[in-house]
C-alpha positions as CSV (number, residue, x, y, z in Angstrom):
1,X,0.0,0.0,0.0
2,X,1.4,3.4,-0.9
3,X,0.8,5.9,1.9
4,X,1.9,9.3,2.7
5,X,4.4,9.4,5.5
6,X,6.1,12.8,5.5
7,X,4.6,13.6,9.0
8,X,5.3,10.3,10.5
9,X,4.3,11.8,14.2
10,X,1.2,13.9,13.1
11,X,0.0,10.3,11.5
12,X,0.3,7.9,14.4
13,X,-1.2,10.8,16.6
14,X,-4.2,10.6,14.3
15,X,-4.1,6.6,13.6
16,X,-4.6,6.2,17.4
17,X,-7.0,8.6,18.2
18,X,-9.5,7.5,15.7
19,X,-11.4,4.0,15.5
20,X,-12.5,2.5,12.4
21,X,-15.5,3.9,10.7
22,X,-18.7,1.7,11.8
23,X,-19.7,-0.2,8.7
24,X,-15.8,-0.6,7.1
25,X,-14.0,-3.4,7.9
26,X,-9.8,-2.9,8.7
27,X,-8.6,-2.5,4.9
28,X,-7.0,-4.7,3.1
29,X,-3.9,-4.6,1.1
30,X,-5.5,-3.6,-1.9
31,X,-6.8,-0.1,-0.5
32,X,-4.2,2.5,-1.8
33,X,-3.9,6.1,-1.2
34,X,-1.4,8.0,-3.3
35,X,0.7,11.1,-3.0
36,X,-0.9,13.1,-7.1
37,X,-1.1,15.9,-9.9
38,X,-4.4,16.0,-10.7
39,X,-5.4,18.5,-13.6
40,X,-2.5,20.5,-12.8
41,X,-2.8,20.5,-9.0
42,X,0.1,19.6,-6.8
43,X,-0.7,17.4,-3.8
44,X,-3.3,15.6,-4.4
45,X,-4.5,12.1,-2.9
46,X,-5.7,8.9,-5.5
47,X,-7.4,6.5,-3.1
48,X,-8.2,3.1,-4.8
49,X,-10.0,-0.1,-4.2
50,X,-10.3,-2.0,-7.1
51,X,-13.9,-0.9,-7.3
52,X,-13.9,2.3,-6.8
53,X,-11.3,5.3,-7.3
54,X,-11.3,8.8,-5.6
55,X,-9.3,11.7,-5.7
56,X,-8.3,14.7,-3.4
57,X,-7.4,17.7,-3.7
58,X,-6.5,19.6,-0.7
59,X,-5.3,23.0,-2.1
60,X,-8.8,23.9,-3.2
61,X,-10.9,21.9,-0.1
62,X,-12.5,19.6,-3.0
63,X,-12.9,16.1,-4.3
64,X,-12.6,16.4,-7.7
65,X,-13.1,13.0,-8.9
66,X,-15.2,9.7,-7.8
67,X,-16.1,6.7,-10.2
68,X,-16.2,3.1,-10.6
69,X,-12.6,1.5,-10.8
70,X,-11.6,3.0,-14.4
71,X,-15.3,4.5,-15.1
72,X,-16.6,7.8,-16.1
73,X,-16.1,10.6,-13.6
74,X,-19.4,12.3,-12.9
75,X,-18.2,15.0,-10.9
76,X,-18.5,18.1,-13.4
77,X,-15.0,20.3,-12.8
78,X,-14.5,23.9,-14.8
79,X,-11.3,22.8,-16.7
80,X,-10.6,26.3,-17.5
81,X,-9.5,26.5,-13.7
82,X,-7.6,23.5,-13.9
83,X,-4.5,24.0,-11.8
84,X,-5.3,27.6,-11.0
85,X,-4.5,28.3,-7.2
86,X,-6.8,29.5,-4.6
87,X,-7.4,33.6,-4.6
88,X,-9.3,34.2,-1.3
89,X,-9.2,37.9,-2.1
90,X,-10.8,37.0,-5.7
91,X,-14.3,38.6,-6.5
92,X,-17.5,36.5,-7.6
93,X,-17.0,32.6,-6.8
94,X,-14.1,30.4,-8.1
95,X,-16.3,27.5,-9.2
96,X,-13.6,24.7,-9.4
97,X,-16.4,22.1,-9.4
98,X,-16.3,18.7,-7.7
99,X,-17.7,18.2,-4.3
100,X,-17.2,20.7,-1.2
101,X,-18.2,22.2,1.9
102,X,-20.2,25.2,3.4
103,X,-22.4,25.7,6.2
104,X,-25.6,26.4,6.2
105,X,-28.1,28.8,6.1
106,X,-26.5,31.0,3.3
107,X,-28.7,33.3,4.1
108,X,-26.6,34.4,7.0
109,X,-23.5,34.7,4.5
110,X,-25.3,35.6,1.0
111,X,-23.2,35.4,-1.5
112,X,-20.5,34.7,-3.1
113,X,-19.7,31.8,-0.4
114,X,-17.3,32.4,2.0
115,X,-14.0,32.0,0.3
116,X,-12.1,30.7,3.8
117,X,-14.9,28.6,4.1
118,X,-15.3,27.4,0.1
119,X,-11.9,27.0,-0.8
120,X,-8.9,27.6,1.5
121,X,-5.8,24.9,1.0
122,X,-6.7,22.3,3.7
123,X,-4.0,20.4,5.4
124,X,-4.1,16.4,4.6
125,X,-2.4,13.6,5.9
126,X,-3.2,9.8,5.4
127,X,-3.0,6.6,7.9
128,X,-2.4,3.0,7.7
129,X,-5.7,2.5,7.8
130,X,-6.4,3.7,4.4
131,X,-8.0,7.0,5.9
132,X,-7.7,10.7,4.3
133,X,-8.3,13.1,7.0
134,X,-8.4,16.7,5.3
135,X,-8.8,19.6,7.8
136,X,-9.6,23.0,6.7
137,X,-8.9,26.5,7.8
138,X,-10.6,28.2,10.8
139,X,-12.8,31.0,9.5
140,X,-12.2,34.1,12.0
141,X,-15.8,35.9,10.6
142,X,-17.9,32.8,11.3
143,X,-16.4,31.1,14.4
144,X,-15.9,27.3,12.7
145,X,-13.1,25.2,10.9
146,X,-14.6,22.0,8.9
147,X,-12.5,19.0,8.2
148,X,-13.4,16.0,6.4
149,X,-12.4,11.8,6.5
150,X,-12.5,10.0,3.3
151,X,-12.4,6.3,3.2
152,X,-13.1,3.4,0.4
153,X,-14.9,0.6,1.7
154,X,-13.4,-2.6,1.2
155,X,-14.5,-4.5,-2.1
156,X,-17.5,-2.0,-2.9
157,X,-17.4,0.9,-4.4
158,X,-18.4,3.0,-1.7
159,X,-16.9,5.9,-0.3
160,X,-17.2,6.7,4.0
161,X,-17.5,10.8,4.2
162,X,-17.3,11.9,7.7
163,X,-17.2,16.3,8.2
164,X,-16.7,18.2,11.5
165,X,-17.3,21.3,12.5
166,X,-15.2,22.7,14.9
167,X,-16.4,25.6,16.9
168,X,-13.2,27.5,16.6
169,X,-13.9,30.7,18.0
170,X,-14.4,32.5,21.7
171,X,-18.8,32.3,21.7
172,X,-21.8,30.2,20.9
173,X,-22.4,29.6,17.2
174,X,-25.3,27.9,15.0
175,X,-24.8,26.7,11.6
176,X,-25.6,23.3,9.7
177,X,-22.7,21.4,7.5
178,X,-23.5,21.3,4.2
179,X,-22.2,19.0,1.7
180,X,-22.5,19.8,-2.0
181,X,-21.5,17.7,-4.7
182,X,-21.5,18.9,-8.8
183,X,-22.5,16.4,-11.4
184,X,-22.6,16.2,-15.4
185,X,-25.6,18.4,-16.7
186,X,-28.0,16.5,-19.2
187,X,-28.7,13.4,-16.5
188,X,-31.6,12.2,-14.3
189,X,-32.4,12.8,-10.4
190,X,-35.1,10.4,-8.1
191,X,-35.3,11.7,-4.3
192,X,-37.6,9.3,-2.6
193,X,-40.4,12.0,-1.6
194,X,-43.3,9.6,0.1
195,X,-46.4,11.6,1.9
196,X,-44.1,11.7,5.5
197,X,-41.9,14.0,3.0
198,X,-41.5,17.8,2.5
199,X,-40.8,18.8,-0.4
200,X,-41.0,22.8,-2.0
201,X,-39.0,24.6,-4.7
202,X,-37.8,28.0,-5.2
203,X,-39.6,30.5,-6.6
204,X,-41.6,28.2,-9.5
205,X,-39.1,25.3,-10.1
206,X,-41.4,22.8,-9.4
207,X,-43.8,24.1,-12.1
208,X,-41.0,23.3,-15.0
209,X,-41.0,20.4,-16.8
210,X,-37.8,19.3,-15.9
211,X,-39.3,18.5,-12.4
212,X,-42.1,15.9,-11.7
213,X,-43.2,15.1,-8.5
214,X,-45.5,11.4,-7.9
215,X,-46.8,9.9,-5.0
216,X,-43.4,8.6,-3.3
217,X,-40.7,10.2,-6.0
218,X,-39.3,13.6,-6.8
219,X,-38.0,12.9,-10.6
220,X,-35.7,15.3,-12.3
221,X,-34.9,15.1,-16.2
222,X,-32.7,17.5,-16.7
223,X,-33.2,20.5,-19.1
224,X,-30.7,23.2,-18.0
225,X,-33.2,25.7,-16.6
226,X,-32.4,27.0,-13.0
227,X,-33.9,25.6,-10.2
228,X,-33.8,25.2,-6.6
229,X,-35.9,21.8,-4.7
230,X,-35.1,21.0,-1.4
231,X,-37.0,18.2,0.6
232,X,-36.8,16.5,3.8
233,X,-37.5,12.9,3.6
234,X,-37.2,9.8,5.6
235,X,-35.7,7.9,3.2
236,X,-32.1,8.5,3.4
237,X,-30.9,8.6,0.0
238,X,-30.8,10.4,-3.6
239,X,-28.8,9.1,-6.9
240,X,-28.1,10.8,-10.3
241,X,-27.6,9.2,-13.3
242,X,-25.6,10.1,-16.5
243,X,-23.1,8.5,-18.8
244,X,-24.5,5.0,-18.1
245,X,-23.8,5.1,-14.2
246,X,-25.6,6.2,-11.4
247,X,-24.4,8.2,-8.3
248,X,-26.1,7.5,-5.1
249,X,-25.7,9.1,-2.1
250,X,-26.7,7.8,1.4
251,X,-27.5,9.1,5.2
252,X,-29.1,9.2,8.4
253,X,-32.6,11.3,7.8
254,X,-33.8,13.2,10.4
255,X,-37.2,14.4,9.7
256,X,-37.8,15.3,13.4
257,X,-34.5,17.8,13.0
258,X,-34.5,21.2,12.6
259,X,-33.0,22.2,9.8
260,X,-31.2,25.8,8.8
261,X,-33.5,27.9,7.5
262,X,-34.3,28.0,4.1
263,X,-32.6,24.4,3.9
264,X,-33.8,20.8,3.5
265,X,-31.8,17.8,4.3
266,X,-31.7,16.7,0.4
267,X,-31.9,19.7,-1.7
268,X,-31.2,20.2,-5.8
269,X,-29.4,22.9,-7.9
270,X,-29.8,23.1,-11.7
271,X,-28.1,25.6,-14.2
272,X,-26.9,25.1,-17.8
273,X,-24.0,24.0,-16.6
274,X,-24.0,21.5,-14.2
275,X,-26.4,19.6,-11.7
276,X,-25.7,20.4,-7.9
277,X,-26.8,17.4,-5.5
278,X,-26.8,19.0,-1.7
279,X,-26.7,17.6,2.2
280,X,-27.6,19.6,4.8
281,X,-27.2,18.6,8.6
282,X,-29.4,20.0,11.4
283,X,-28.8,23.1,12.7
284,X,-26.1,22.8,15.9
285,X,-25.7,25.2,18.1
286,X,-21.6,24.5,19.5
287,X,-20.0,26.0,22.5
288,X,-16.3,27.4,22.3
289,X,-14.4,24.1,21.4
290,X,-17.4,22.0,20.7
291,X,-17.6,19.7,17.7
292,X,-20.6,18.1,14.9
293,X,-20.8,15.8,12.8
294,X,-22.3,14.8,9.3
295,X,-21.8,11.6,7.6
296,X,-22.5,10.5,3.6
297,X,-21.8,7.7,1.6
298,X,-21.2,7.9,-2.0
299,X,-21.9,5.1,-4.0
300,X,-21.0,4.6,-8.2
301,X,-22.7,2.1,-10.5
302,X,-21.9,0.9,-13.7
303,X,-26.1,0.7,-15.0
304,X,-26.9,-2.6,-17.0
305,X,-28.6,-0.7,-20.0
306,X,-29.9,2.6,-21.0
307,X,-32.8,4.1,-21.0
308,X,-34.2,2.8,-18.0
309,X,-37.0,3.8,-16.7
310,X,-37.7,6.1,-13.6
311,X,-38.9,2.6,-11.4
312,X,-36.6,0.5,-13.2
313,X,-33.8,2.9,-12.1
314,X,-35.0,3.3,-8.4
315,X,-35.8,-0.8,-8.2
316,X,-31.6,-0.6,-9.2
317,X,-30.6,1.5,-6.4
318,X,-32.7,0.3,-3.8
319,X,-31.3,-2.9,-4.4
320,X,-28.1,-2.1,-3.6
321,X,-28.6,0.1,-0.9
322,X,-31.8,-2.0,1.0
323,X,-31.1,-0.2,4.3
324,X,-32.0,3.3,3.1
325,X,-35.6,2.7,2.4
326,X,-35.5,2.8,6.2
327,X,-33.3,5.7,6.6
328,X,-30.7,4.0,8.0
329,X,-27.1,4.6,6.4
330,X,-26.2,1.3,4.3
């Protein structure tokens, strides 16, 4: 296994303070993460496991790629930004792509995001274990410092997302971690949405016809029109599909939790451009010091055929994931 060592106390500080993730067995052999370039960025981490391939990039606080071993890459990326370094005094948003971190509600930030918060260099440093812990920089204005564990479960291709927030200032704060993930435009989107769901849009996105709710589904067939739908549901999961595979996502629902406002806990973005798939945690109130958590899985399948249908697709996913149809994270 190939691991980064250059802070050989820093890592067996980490190793021992942290048990294995529930649901990940100790990883075998075959579980590699790599010292990379990726698209012209220095310092990057490739983390393998025969079934499933991810890859790092600290200096912009993003994920930039996840896919079945040697399959397509659905994270959407801005290549004209390939290896172009962070400018936290930039103006507008930096829109690397991939998948990242804010906290929620934005409406206590507006916009653009928070650029300490968005896309600060992160420190990184792998274990033994086959763990990625990347920890971000503490952001003075809002009082909290996220930091994120990536792990590939053994023989599946599944990846273990764990974030923390970190109450890193001198009073009480109250935000929710959100985790946002772009995807490929031109795909399709189920949210399980059953009668115990919430669902809404903003402004009239639910009124296009990209959008189409039914009894227990929120269906998207994407037509490049903006839109915001958020929904709080107790099932636990949403998937995308595009390029013949399907990206899944999978966690703990809450519907009892209260939620940042203006947020659900599985929300949608659509422009021309790309398709943003968004977890929200409940809203936590931390103390000086105190810490949250918010836990994902991603999942990647290669689909047997095309043109499946919306119950086809779902009878797919649920198949592979049976425990989120209870809201329980497979």
């Amino acid at each position: 296994m190939n691991v980064n060592l250059r802070n050989i106390s820093a890592l067996c500080a980490w190793a021992l303070a942290f048990a294995p993730l529930a649901g990940c067995a100790p990883a075998p052999s075959r579980i590699s993460i790599e010292p990379a370039t990726y698209a012209g960025w220095a310092g990057a981490y490739r983390l393998a496991n025969g079934d499933a391939e991810m890859v790092a990039v600290p200096g912009i606080a993003r994920v930039m790629h996840f896919s079945a071993a040697g399959g397509e890459n659905l994270f959407w990326q801005d290549a004209r930004l390939h290896g172009v370094a962070v400018d936290l005094s930039a103006r507008g948003w930096q829109n690397f792509g991939g998948a990242k971190l804010w906290i929620a509600p934005q409406s206590a930030w507006k916009w653009p995001p928070p650029p300490v918060i968005d896309k600060a260099p992160c420190s990184a440093v792998a274990d033994a274990r086959g763990r990625l812990r990347v920890v971000g920089a503490s952001s003075k204005k809002h009082g909290v410092r996220l930091e994120r564990e990536f792990r590939l479960c053994p023989a599946r291709p599944t990846a273990d997302c764990t974030y923390t927030m970190v109450n890193t200032g001198d009073k009480a704060v109250s935000w929710g971690i959100w985790s946002i993930v772009q995807l490929v435009p031109g795909g399709r989107a189920l949210v399980p949405a059953s009668k115990e769901s919430r669902v809404w849009g903003m402004k009239d996105s639910l009124k296009q016809k990209q959008w189409r709710r039914t009894d227990d589904m929120l269906v998207l067939h994407f037509s490049g029109e903006a839109s915001k739908v958020l929904a709080i549901s107790p099932a636990g999961w949403m998937a995308y599909e595009a390029k013949g595979c399907v990206f899944v996502m999978t966690f703990d629902a809450d519907t009892s939790a209260t939620y940042p406002a203006g947020h659900g806990s599985a929300e949608f973005f659509t422009c021309k451009n790309y398709v943003e798939m968004e977890h929200v945690g409940p809203l936590m109130t931390l103390k000086p010091g105190g810490t949250c958590t918010l836990r994902e899985r991603w999942h990647v399948y290669a689909l047997p055929r095309l043109r499946m249908s919306d119950a086809e697709l779902r009878k797919f996913v649920e198949a592979r994931i049976p425990s989120a149809r209870s809201g329980s994270l497979p």
